[in-house]
C-alpha positions as CSV (number, residue, x, y, z in Angstrom):
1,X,2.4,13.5,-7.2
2,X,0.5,11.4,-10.3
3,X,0.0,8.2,-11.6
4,X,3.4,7.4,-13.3
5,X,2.2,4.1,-15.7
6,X,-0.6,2.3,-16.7
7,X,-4.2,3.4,-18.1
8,X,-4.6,6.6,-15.6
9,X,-1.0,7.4,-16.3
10,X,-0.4,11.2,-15.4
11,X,-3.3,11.2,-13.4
12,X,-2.2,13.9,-10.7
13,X,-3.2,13.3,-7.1
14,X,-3.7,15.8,-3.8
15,X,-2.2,14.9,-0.9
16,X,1.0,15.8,-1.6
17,X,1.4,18.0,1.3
18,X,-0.9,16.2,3.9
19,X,0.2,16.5,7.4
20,X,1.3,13.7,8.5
21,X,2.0,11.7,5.7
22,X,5.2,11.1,3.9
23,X,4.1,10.2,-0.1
24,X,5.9,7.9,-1.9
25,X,8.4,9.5,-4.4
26,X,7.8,9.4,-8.4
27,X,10.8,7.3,-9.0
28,X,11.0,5.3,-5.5
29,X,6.9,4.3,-7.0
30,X,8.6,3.5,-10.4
31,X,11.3,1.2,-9.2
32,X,8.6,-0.2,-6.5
33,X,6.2,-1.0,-9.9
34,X,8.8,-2.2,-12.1
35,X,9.4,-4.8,-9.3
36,X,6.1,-6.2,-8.5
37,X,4.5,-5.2,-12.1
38,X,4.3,-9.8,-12.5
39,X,2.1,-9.8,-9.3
40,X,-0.1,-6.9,-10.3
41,X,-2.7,-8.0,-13.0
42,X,-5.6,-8.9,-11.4
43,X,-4.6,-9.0,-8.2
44,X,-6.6,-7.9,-4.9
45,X,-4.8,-5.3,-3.4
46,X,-4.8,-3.6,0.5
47,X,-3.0,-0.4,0.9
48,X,-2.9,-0.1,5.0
49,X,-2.0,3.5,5.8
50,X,-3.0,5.0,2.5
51,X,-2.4,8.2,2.7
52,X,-3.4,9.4,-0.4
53,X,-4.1,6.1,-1.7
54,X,-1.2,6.8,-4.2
55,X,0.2,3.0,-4.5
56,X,-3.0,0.9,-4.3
57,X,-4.2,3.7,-7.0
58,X,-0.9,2.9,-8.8
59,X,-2.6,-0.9,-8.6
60,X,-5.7,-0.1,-10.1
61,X,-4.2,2.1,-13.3
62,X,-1.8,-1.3,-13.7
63,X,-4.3,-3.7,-14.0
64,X,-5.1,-4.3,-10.2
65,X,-8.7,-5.7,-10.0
66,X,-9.7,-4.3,-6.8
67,X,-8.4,-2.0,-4.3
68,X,-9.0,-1.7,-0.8
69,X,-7.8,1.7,0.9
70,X,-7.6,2.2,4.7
71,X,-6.3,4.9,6.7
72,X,-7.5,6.4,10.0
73,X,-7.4,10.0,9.2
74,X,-10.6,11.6,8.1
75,X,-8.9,13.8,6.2
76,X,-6.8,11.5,3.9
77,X,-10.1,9.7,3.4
78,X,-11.4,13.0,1.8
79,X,-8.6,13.3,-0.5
80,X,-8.7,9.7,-0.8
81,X,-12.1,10.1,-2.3
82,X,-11.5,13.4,-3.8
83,X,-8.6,11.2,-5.9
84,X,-10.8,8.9,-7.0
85,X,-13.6,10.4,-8.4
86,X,-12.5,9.9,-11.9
87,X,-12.0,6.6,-11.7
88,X,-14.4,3.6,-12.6
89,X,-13.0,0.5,-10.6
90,X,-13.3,-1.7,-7.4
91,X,-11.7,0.9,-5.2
92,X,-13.0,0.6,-1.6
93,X,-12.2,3.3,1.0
94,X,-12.6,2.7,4.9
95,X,-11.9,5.6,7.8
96,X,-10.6,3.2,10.4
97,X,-7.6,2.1,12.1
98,X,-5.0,-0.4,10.7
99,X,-5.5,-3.0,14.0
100,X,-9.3,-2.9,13.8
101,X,-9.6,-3.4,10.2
102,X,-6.7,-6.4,10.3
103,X,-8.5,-7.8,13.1
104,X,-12.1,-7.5,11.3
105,X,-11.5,-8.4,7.7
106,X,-12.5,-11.4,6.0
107,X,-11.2,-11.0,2.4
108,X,-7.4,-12.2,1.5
109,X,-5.2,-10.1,-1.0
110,X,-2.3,-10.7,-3.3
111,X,-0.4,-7.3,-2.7
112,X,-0.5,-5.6,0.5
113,X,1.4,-2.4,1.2
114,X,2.7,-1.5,4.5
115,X,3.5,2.2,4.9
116,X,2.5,3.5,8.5
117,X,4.5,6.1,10.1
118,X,8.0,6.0,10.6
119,X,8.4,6.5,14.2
120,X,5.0,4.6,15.6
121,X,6.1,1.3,15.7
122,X,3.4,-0.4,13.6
123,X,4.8,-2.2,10.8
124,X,5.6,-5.2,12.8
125,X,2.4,-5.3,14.7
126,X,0.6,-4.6,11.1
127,X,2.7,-8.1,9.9
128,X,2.0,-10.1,12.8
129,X,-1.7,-9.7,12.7
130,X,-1.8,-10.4,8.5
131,X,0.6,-13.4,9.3
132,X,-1.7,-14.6,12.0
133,X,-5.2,-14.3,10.0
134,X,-3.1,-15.6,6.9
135,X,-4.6,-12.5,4.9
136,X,-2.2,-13.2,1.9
137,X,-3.2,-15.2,-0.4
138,X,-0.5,-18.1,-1.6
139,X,2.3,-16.4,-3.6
140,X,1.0,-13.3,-2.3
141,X,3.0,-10.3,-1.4
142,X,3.9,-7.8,1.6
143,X,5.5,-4.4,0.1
144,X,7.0,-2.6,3.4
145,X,8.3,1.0,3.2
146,X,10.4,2.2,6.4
147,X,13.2,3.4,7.8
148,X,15.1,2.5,10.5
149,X,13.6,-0.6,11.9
150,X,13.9,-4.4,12.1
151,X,11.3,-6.2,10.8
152,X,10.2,-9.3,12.1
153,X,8.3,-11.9,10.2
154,X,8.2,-15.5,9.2
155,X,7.4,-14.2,5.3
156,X,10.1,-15.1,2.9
157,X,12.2,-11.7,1.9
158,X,12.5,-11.8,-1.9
159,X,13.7,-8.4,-3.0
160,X,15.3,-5.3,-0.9
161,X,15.9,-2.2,-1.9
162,X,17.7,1.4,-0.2
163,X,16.3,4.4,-1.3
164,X,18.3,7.4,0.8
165,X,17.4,6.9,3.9
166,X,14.1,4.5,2.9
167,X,14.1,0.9,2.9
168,X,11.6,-1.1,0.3
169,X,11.3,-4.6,1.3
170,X,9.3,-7.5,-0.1
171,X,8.3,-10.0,1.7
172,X,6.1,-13.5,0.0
173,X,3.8,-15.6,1.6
């Protein structure tokens, strides 16, 4: 797992093989980027279930102003930080869960990626609570990697992509 473009290109992560976690493939994160690349630049970005913080740190090497990462595993919070030790940027890391933090947060964001696990159900709760504290900024965006699932929002869908058995869908405020 690295950084596939932008000034910490070929940066390699850890956390490839975190239990738990499912990283997002090189070329599902290339298509992803090649998407949203116009809403990057100096954007504020939350990556909710980070895992390894591999797409918000995707954000900061393409021009992403600052990043917020939250997961609720200690341990990808270690390799969170153990990832981002080269870097020199806005990168916030916070050990908490996704509710709590949603709940608690008083900062909007432009980009917000939405990658919980598959089979707990959180994705919609996750987009009810950032509809309902209107934590998007105005032409901001919702990136939502799942499988299986309906989701439910009042966001407008703008782009949708299948990638096997993963579903990429972008949803704007």
């Amino acid at each position: 797992m690295r950084i596939i473009s932008g000034k910490y290109k070929g940066k390699k992560l850890n956390g490839f093989d975190m239990p738990g976690t499912r990283p997002t493939m090189d070329r599902v994160k290339e298509s992803l980027y090649g998407i949203i690349q116009g809403y990057v630049n100096d954007s504020v970005v939350l990556d909710l279930f980070a895992g390894s913080g591999s797409l918000g740190l995707e954000a900061i090497s393409n021009g992403a102003k600052r990043v917020v990462l939250v997961d609720n595993s200690k341990q990808a919070v270690d390799i969170i930080k153990e990832n981002i030790k080269s870097f020199n940027d806005d990168i916030e890391v916070i050990n908490t869960d996704y509710k709590k933090y949603l709940k608690e947060v008083d900062e909007k964001f432009d980009i917000i990626f939405l990658d919980p696990p598959y089979r707990a159900g959180l994705m919609n709760k996750a987009l009810k609570i950032i509809e309902e504290r209107k934590l998007l900024n105005e032409g901001g965006i919702v990136v939502c990697e799942f499988e299986n699932i309906k989701i439910e929002t009042n966001l407008e869908l703008i782009r949708e992509k299948k990638y096997g058995p993963k579903m990429v869908s972008i949803y704007k405020a």
